[in-house]
C-alpha positions, -999 to +999 in steps of 0.1 A: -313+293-160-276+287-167-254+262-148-250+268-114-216+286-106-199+276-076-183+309-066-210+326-075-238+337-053-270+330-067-284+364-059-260+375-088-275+353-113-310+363-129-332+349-160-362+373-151-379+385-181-380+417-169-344+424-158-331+402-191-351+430-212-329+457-196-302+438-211-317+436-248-305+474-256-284+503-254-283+537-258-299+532-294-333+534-296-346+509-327-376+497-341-384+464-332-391+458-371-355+459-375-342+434-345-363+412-337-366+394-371-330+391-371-312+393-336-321+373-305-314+406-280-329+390-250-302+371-234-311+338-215-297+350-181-276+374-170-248+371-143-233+397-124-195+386-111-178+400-085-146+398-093-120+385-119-125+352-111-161+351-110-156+366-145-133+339-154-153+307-142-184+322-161-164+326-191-151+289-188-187+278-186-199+290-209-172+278-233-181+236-221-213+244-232-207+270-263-233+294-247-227+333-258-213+355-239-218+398-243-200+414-221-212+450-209-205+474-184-220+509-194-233+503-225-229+539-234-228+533-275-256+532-296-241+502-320-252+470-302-215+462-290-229+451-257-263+440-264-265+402-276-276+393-311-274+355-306-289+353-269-267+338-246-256+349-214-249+384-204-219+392-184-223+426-169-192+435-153-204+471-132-190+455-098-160+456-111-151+493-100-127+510-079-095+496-071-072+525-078-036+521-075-011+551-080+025+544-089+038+580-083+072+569-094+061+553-126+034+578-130+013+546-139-025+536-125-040+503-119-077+501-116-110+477-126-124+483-155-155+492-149-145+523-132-156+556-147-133+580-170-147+606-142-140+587-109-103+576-118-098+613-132-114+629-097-091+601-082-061+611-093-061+648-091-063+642-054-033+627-052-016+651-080-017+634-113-047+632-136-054+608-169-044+618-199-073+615-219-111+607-218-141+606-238-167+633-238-186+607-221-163+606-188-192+607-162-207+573-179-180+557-199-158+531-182-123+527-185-125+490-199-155+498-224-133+525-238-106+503-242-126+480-261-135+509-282-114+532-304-106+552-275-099+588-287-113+620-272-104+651-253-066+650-246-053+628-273-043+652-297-018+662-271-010+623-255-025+599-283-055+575-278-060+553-248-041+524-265-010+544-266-012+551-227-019+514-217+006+495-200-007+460-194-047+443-189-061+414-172-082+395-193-102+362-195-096+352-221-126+333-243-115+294-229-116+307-191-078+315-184-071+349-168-040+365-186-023+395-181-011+413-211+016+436-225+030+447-257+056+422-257+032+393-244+018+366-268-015+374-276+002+414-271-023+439-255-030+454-292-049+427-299-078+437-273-080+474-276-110+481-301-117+442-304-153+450-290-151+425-263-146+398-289-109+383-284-123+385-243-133+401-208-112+427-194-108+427-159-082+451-151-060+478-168-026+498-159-020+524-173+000+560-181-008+590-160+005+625-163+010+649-131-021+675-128-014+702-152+000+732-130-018+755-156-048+756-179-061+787-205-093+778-224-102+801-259-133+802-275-132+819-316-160+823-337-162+819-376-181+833-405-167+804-427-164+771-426-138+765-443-116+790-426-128+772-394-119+736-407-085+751-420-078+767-385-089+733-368-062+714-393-034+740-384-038+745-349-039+708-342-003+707-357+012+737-339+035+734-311+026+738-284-002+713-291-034+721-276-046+695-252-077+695-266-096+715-298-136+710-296-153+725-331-193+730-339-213+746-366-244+767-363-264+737-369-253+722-335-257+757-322-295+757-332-300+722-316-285+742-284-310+763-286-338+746-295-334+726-261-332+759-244-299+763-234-275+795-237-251+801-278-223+823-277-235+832-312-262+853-328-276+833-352-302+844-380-336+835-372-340+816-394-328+781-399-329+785-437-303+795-454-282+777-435-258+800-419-217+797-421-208+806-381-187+781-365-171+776-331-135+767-319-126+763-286-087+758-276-079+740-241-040+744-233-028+726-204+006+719-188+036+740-175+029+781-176+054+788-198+040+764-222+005+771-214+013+812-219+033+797-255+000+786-266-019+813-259+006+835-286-002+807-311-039+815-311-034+848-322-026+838-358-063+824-359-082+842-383-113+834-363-134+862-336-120+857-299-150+857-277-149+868-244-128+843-217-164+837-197-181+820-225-149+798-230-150+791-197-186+780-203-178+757-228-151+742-215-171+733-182-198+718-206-177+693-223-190+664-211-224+674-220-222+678-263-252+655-264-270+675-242-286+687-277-309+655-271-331+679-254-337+698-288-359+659-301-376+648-286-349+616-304-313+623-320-298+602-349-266+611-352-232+599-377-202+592-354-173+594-379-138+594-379-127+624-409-091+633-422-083+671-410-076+683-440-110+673-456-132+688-419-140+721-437-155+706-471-172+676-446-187+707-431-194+726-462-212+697-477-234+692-442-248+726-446-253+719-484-273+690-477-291+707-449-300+732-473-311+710-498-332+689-479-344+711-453-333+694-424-315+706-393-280+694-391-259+697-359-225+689-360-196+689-338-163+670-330-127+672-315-094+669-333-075+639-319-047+638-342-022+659-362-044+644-392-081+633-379-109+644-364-136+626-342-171+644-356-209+639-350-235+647-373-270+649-354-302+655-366-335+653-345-364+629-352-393+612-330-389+576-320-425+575-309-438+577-346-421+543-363-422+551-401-411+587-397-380+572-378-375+543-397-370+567-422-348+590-405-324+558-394-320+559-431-306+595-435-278+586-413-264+563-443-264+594-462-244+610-438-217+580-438-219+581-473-208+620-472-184+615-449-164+583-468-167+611-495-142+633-478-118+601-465-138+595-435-151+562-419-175+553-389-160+550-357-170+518-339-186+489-357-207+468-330-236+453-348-250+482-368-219+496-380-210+465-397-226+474-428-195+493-436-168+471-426-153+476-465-146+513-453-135+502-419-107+474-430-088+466-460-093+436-468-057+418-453-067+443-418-101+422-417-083+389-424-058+394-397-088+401-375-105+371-383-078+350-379-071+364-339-106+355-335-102+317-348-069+317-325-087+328-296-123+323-299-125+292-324-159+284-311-171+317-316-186+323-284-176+358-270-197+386-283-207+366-316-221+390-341-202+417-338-167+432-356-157+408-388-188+401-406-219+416-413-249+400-406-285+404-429-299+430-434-266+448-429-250+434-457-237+459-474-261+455-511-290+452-493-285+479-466-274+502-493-302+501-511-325+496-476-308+529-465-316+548-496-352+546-499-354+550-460-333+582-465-352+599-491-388+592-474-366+615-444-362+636-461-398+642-475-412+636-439-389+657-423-380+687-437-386+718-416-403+748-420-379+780-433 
């Protein structure tokens, strides 16, 4: 049991083995060959503050007696950024939620940051406004943990990625002190957006909002070619008016769709093999009418098939739900990558390819962000309950990563798992100037050790290349699919 806290009921402190084991994942399912060699995933104890200063006095703790601290909230990733690797103490920050404050006149919202993309959004559209943008995971993801991430998703081709929106956060800092940031502070609030909850623990965050768009138009187009769809993804996102969101998919994803039962716009052959060309696009305007009805004359340079406005409507109503293609598994692996625009139709080119050679179902989908880049995931389905067959498959996602970095793409997050390919992540001066706002801040190393500047083994990068590659191949002879 830790120190006892002052401020701190003790009903919100725990070291049962059974609640700590809750704590010793995340959305990842992995083999237990792989951690628990390695990685001490069971924290020690696990405290539950109430509020900021609870947060802080933990924090400050735990830095007298250089105990580690992983903070967590949702723990929607599948990376290991809020599951510890050195044991420690587990912060988990989910009664920190609520606390919405409009600024009409700034068109600015406070809030605690383990508040829901969903909640502030539902929020705000009572009151007239609405966020700007929010991950595909809104109804789970937290405003802090996406902060803490890269933060990009639907509505940030149009307004940028969450970093761009913020105005200031609270944060404890690694020795204890609670600090609010800004852009012109000193550490500046750049320094905590994607740091993984290494550099600290955010308790609270201000930030941009835009007035409830007084019109929508969604548009869903189908393609016979990929490359015609990857070229229309790359021109639409730079048209004016820009879209407030485009979501792409390939047939692959569209066969995971229906393999868990659910409805595709698309006939598809019925066969998985050859693997077919169709694609999806679907274009979300939102704003003023005049700009919404402006977009809606830029779609009709698209070379693509307009589908009927119902089954946009449909998808546009099931974008929080991509990964509802879990259903097709019963287990998904899946390549979350960051990939330049102007390479998304050969990425999706060489996916089919691949799929074809190795007879494997491929799904894959993403939405531009940028003027230049993409946010895509490549799934394929395996079966955590048989362990070599999914060690295996764990594998074939490196061959994914390794198409992708082909094409000028990168992983999106790092965590724990992702470190493997920090030299595609970070030139080397971007990793130094990480390391050193971790010596500044964190000297003694004790806030989400493990995670973000160095990879730990296996993961470094020899050995998990060549660890990956047999893995891969045995995939790909355990797992092909019947034609």
């Amino acid at each position: 049991m830790p120190a006892t806290f002052p401020d701190i009921p003790v009903n919100r402190i725990t070291d049962d083995p059974i609640e700590r084991k809750l704590y010793s994942r995340d959305l990842a399912p992995v083999p237990a060959i792989l951690v628990k060699p390695f990685f001490r995933t069971l924290p020690d104890a696990v405290i539950r503050p109430g509020n900021a200063e609870q947060v802080a006095e933990v924090v400050r703790q735990a830095a007298r007696q250089r105990v580690p601290v992983t903070p967590r909230a949702a723990a929607s990733t599948s990376y290991y950024n809020t599951v510890p690797v050195r044991g420690g103490w587990v912060l988990d920050v989910n009664d920190l939620r609520g606390g919405i404050e409009l600024d009409a006149a700034r068109q600015t919202v406070r809030t605690l940051p383990a508040t829901t993309w969903f909640e502030l959004d539902d929020a705000l559209q009572q009151k007239g406004f609405a966020v700007k943008s929010y991950p595909s995971s809104a109804v789970s993801a937290t405003i802090g943990g996406w902060v803490s991430m890269q933060g990009h998703g639907l509505g940030s081709l149009k307004y940028g990625g969450v970093g761009e929106q913020l105005v200031s956060l609270q944060v404890a800092l690694p020795d204890g002190e609670l600090r609010t940031v800004t852009r012109e502070s000193d550490p500046p609030l750049d320094w905590f957006v994607a740091a993984e909850g290494t550099l600290g623990v955010i308790t609270g965050v201000e930030l941009t909002v835009r007035p409830r768009p007084a019109a929508e138009s969604h548009h869903l187009f189908a393609f016979d070619d990929l490359n015609a769809l990857g070229q229309s993804v790359a021109w639409l996102s730079r048209a004016e008016p820009r879209p407030f969101t485009i979501f792409f998919a390939d047939s692959g994803y569209l066969r995971l769709l229906a393999r868990g039962g659910f409805h595709i716009p698309l006939d598809l052959p019925p066969s998985h093999f050859p693997i077919s060309e169709k694609g999806l696009l679907l274009a979300s305007f939102q704003g003023e009418t005049s700009e919404v009805n402006r977009g809606k004359d830029v779609l009709t340079r698209l070379p693509g098939q307009e589908l009927p406005s119902d089954l946009a409507l449909e998808e546009w109503n099931l974008r929080l739900y991509h990964l509802r293609t879990k259903r097709a598994g019963p287990s998904l692996l899946a390549a979350e990558l960051w990939l330049p625009l102007d390479k998304l139709g050969h990425y999706l080119q060489a996916v089919k390819a691949l799929a074809g050679r190795s007879h494997l179902l491929i799904g894959t989908y993403g939405l531009a962000v940028a003027p230049d880049m993409a946010l895509v995931m490549s799934l394929y389905p395996t079966d955590e309950r048989h362990t070599v067959k999914y060690l295996a498959a764990i594998g074939f996602t490196k061959w994914l990563h390794d198409l992708s970095a082909r094409c000028g793409g990168r992983p999106y997050g790092v965590g724990l798992w992702n470190s493997a390919y920090l030299p595609r992540l970070f030139s080397p001066a971007q990793l130094d100037e990480l390391k050193k706002r971790k010596a500044r801040l964190d000297p003694t190393g004790i806030m989400n050790p493990g995670k973000l500047y160095r990879a730990s083994f296996p993961l470094w990068p020899v050995t998990f290349s060549l660890g990956a590659a047999v893995l891969g191949a045995g995939h790909v002879m355990l797992g092909r699919e019947r034609p």
